[in-house]
N, C-alpha and C positions, 0 to 999 in steps of 0.2 A: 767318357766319350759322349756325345752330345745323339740326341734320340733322331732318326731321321723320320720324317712320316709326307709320305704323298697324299695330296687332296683329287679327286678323282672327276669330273662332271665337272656340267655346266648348262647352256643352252639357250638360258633365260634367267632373266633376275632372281627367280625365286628359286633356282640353283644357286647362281653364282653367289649372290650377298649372303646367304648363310655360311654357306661355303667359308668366304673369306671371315666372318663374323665365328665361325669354327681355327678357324689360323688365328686369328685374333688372340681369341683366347687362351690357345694353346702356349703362344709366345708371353702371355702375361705370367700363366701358370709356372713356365719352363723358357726364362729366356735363353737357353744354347739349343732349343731345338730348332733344327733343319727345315724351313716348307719347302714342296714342289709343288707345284700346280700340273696336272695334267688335264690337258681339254683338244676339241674336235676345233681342228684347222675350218679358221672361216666364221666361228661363231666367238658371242661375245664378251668370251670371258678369255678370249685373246690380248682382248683390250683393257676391261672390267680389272683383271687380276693384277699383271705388273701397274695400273693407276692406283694401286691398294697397296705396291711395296713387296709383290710376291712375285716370283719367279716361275714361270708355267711353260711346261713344254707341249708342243699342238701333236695330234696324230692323224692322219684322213680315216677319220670312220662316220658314219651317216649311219640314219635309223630305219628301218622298211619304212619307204613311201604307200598309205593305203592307197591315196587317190590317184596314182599311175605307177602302176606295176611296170612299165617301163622304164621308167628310172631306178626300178631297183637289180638290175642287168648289173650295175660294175660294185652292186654290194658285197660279194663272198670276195672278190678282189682286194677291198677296203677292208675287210676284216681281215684278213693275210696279212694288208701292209701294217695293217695297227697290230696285229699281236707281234711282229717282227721289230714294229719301233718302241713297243713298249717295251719288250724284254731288252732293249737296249739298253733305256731308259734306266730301267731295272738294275743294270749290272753296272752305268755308271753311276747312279744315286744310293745303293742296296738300301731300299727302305727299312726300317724296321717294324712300321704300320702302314696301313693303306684306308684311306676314308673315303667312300661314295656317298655322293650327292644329290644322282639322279643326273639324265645326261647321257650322253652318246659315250663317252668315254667312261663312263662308270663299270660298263660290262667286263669290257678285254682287260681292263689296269685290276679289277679286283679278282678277276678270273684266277690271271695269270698268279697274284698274289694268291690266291687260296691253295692254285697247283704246288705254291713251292715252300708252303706252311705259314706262311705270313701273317701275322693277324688281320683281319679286316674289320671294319666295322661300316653298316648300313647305315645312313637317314635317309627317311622315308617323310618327307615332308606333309603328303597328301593323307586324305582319310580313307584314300580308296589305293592299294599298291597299285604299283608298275610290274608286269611283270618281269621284268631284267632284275628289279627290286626282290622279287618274290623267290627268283632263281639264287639268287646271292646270297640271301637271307640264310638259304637251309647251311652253307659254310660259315654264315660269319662268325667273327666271336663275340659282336653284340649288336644288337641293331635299336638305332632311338627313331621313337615312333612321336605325332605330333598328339595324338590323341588315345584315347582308351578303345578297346576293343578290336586290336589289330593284330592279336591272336589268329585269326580266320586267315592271316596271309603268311605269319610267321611262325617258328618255334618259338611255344609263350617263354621259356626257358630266358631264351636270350634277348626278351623284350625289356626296353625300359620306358617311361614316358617320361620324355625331357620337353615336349613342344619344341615349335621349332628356332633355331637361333634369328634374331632380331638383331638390325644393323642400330651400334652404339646411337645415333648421330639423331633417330627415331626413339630408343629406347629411352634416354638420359635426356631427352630434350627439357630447356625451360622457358621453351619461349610461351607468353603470354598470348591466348584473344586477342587482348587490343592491338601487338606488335603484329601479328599474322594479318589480323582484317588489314592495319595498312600497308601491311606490305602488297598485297592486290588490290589496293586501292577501291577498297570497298567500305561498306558503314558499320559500325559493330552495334548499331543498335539493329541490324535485320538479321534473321533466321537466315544461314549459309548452309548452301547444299554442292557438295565437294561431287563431282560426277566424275570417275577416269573410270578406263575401258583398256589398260596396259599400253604400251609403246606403238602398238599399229594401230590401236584406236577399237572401239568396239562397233561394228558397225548399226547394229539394232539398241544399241545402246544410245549411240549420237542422234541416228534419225528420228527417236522417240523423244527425244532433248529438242531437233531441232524446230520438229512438228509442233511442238506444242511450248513451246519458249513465252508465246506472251500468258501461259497459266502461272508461271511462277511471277512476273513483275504483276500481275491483278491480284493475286494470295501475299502481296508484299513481302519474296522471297528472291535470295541473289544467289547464282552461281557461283563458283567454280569450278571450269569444264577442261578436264585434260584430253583434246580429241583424240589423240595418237598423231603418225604421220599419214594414214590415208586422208585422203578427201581435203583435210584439217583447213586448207585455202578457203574451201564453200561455205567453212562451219562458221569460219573467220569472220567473212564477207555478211553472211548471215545478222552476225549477232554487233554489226558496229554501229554506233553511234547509240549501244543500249548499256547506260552506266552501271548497271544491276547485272552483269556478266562480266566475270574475267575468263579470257580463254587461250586455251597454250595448246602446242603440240605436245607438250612433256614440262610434268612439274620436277625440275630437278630437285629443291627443299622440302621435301615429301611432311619434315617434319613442322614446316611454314604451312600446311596444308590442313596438314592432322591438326594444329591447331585454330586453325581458322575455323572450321566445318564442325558445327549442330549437327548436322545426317551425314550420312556420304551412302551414294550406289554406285555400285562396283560390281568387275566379274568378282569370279571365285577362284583366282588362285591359293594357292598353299601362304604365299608370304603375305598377298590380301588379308587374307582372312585371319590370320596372323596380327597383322600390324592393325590392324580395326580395332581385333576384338582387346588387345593391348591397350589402346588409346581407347577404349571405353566406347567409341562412339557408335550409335544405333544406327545400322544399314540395310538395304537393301540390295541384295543380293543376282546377279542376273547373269547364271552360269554361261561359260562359252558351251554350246551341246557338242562339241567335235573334239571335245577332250580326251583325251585316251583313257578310258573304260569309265565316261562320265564324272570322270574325279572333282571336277568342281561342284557339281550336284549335293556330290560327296561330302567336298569340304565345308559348302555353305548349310546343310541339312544339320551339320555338328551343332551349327547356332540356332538355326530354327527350330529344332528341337528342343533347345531349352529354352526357349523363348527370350534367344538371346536378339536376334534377327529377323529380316522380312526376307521372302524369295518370290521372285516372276519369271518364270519362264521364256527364256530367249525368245519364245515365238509370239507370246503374249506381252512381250515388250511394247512394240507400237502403239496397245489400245491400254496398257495396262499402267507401265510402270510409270509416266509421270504422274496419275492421281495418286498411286500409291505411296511416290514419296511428298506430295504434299501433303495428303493424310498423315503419313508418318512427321513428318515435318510441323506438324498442325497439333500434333495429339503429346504433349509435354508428357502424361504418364503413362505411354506408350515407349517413350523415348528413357523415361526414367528407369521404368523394368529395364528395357534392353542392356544399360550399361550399367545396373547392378549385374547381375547373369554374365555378363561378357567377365567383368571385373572377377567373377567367379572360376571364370572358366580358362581365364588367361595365364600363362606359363612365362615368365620373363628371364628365367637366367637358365635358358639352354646350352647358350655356347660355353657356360663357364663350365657344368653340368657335364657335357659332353667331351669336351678337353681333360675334364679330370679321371673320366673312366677310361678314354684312351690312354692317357699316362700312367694310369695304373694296372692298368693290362701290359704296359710293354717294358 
């Protein structure tokens, strides 16, 4: 009889693509098992999941709003209708494991599954837990951590460090430098500096990029700039008729990017910082500060610690961050440490890692 196993979470990329990058694997490992996907109605791993080949059922549950306590009035309501729809869920899939992600829906679907002895297992993608993460942790029957010393949030017992899973398409890439520079129509004999700021764009990120844009054409250095969707028209408008910038609202070929880019500055999410420090390249780090219990701070200090990486301060973005990645950019055995160190510290076969102690637990 074929193994059933629900995947849990979502929210945002660096839920969802591991996520699926975790089913991946699992179906290599064991092609008769079962996926479900369960995720929060309205976000985007609605979309994300069945374009990946997987089948996901949505629930209404929402996370505490801190910035208006107002809207969190129809919250205990959504947790009702979700633990009602999951345990539906429940009885017509009967799982035999349940995986959390991270995610609105990670709470009620592993909850539930612990209530009624089910195995669970955690990933905790960040270097700093979530607490929903931290709550679940003390039931699971394992939880994969991205990094070392995440003991302080779990039972060391049931800790493993797998890092976190990496989407195939990034991981196995072969594409060449010189294929990538032309595919953005740029030169490969100049230093390329990759700039994104995730899907809405970073906004002290962009305006520090757009402030100071003729540093990089005088330092004879070219963008690649992923604005997000805010503003991204101004950023457009800004930067035309200057042959030494390519600019998007969203790189879809992430791995058309990674290899194009000498530097790249970035926030600090979990799958960022992930996917850099995998691709070797030396960055500059420039955490979102409203992250839930500063976990980007978190996850980019893992590298600046060992002197894997650079960090600036969201607020010291404006006056700070373009000198510092022209410096970076300028200084080859600055660059050179960085992606020995990264190449040190990088973890690449999570999902398969993780697939196989699920399977072996159920």
């Amino acid at each position: 009889m074929s193994k059933r196993i629900i995947i849990a979470g979502g929210g945002t990329g660096g839920h969802i693509f591991p996520a699926i990058a975790i089913a991946n694997a699992l179906v290599a490992q064991d092609p008769t098992v079962e996926i479900l996907f369960v995720g929060a109605n309205g976000k985007m791993e609605m979309e994300k999941v069945p374009e990946a080949g997987y089948r996901i059922e949505g629930i209404t549950i929402a996370g505490f709003n801190r910035s208006s306590l107002l809207k969190n009035i129809s919250l205990p309501f959504k947790l009702i209708t979700s633990y009602f729809q999951v345990k539906k869920i429940f009885k017509e899939f009967l799982p035999d494991a349940v995986v959390g992600v991270g995610g609105y829906s990670t709470l009620p679907v592993l909850r539930l599954a612990q209530a009624q002895g089910i195995p669970t297992f955690v990933h905790e993608s960040n270097s700093f837990a979530g607490k929903a993460n931290i709550y679940l942790g003390k039931k699971a029957t394992k939880i994969f951590v991205a990094s070392e010393g995440m003991q302080k949030f779990f039972p060391e017992a049931k800790l493993m460090v797998t890092g976190n899973p990496v989407r195939k398409q990034i991981l196995e890439s072969t594409i060449t430098k010189a294929e990538a520079i032309q595919y953005f129509g740029l030169k490969e004999s100049v230093t390329t500096v990759l700039v994104m700021g995730g899907s809405l764009g970073a906004k002290s990120i962009n305006d520090a990029i757009l402030n100071h844009m003729e540093q990089f054409e005088r330092r004879h250095l070219q963008l690649i700039w992923q604005t997000g969707k805010t503003n991204a028209e101004k950023y457009k408008a800004a930067t035309e008729g200057k042959p030494h910038i390519w600019i998007g609202e969203f790189i879809t070929d992430m791995d058309m990017a990674y290899a194009a880019a000498d530097i790249i500055v970035s926030r600090a999410g979990a799958m960022a910082v992930t996917e850099i420090s995998i691709q070797a390249k030396p960055a500059v780090f420039v955490p979102f500060p409203l992250a839930t219990e500063d976990h980007q701070t978190h996850n980019a200090m893992r590298l600046v610690n060992q002197d894997a990486a650079l960090i600036v301060r969201d607020g010291d973005a404006k006056l700070q961050l373009v000198s510092t990645s022209i410096q970076l950019a300028k200084d080859q055995a600055m660059q050179a440490l960085f992606t020995k160190n990264c190449k040190s510290l990088s973890l690449k076969d999570a999902d398969t890692v993780i697939a196989k102690e699920i399977l072996k637990a159920i």
